[in-house]
C-alpha positions in Angstrom: 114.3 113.0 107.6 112.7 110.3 105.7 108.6 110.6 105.7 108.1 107.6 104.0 109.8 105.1 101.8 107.6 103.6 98.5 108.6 100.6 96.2 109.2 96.7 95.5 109.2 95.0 99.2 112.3 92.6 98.6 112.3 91.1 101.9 109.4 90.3 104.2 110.1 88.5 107.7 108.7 88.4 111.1 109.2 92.3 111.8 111.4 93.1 108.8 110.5 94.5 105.4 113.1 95.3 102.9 112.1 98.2 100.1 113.6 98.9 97.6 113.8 102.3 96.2 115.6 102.7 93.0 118.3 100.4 94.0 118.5 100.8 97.7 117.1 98.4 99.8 115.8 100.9 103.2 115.3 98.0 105.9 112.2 98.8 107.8 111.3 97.1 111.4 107.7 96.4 111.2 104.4 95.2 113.3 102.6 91.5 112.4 99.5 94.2 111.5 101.4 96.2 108.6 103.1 92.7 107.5 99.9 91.4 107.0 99.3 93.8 104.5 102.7 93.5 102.3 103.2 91.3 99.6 106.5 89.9 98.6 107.8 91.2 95.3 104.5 93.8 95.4 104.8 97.6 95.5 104.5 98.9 99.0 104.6 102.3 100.9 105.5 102.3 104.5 105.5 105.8 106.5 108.8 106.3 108.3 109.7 106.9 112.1 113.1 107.2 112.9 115.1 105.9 115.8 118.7 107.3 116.0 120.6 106.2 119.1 124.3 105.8 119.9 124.6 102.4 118.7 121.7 101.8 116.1 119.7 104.2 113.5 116.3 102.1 112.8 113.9 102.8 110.9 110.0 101.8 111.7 107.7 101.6 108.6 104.0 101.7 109.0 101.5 100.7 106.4 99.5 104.2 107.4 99.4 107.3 109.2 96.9 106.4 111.8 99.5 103.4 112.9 102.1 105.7 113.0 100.6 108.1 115.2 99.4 105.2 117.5 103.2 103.9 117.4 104.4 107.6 118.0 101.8 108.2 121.1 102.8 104.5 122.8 106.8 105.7 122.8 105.9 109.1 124.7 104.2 106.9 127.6 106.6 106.4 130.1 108.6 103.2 130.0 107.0 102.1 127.0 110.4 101.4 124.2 109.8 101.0 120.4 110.2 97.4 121.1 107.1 97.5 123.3 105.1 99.9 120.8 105.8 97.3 118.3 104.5 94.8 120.4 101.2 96.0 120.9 100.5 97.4 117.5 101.3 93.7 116.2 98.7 92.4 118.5 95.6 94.2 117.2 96.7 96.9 114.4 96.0 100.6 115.6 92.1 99.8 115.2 92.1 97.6 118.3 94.8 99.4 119.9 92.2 102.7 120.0 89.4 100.7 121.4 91.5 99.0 123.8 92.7 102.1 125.2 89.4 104.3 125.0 87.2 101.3 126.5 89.7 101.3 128.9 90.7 96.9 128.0 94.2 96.3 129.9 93.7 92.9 128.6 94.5 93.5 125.1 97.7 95.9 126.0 98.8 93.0 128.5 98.6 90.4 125.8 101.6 92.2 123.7 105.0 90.3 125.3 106.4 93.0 127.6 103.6 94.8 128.7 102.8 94.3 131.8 99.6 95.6 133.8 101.3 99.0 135.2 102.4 99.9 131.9 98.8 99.3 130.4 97.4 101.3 132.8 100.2 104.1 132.4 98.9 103.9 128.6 95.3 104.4 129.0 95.3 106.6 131.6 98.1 109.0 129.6 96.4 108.2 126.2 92.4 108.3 126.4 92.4 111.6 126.0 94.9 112.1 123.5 92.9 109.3 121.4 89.5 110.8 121.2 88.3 111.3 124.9 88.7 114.7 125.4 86.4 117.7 125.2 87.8 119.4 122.2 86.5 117.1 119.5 84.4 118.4 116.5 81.4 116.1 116.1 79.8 118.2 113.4 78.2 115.6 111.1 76.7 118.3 108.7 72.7 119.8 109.2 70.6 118.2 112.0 73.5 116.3 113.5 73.4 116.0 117.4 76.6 116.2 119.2 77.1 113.4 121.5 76.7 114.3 125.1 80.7 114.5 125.9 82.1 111.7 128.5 78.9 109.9 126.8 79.9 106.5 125.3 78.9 107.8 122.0 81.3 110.7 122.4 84.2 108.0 123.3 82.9 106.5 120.2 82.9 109.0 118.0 86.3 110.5 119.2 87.7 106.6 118.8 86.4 106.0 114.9 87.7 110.0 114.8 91.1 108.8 115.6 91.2 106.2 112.8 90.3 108.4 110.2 86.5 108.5 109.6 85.1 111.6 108.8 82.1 112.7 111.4 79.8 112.6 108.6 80.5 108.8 108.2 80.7 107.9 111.8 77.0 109.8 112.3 75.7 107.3 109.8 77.4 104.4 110.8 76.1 104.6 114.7 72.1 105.4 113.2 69.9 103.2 114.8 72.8 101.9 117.4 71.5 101.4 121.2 72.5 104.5 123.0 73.4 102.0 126.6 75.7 100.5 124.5 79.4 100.1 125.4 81.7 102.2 123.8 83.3 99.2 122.2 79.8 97.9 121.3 79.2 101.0 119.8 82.6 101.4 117.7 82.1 97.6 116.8 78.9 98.1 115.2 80.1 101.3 113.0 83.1 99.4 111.5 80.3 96.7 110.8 78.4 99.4 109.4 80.8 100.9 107.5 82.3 97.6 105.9 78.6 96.6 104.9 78.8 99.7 102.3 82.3 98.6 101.3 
């Protein structure tokens, strides 16, 4: 099993990245969100899923984990393919994909070619929890931090930035001072601001 694959990107094309790894070239399908990220002739690391069928053994590369995992949850929907992941992973990187499916935003799952609104639906309603939603969440931010009322839109917050790696610590600081009637996606939108502020 390959877990990931690390080295000079060779190729780079609309859903194709070539790396090479001490002489072989391991071609990797890939999403507009992680090409974005690669650089021609650049080192690269791409996490590996693989996709072994009769006819075809592909490999999908993923410029992190918390793709990955959004890539591997999408293909246990249902009548959602890898070609379909893909497609929605290109259209807003796992970041939008989260909020889309936690705020509950068909719109921005329909928007990826081949989703239609059943599907999107399928998604959220198989996903939310899975991303964050549910009741088992630890949102322990260290002494004095208040756990958001769960099913509260600053629990689907929290359980959202959760999901793309933030530690609770960081997420409790991020959302100080946000309006508690806020939307979910309000709420995870002004985080990220908050968070790239200290970058």
């Amino acid at each position: 099993m390959l877990y990931y694959v690390s080295g000079v990107v060779t190729v780079l094309e609309p859903g194709l990245a070539v790396i090479d790894c001490g002489g072989v070239g391991y071609g990797c399908r890939i999403t507009a969100y992680t090409a974005g990220q690669l650089r021609l002739n650049q080192p690269a690391k791409l996490y590996i899923t693989e996709c072994v069928r009769e006819d075809a053994f592909d490999l999908y590369g993923f410029i992190s984990r918390e793709e990955q995992r959004c890539y591997e949850l999408l293909t246990c929907v249902n009548g959602v393919g890898p070609k379909a992941a893909m497609a929605i992973l290109s259209s807003g990187g796992p970041q939008n994909f989260t909020l889309a499916v936690m705020t509950g935003d068909e719109k921005m799952l329909t928007a990826a070619q081949g989703v239609g609104k059943k599907i999107a639906q399928r998604i959220i309603l198989e996903l939310k929890d899975k991303l964050g939603g549910g009741t088992e969440l630890d949102f322990s931010a260290g002494p004095g931090a208040a756990a958001p009322q769960t099913g509260s839109n600053t629990a689907l917050a929290y359980g959202a930035l959760q999901e793309l790696g933030y530690a609770p610590a960081e997420i409790s600081a991020a959302l100080k001072g946000a309006d508690p009637n806020a939307s979910t996606e309000e709420l995870v939108r002004h985080a990220l601001r908050a968070m790239v502020m200290k970058l």
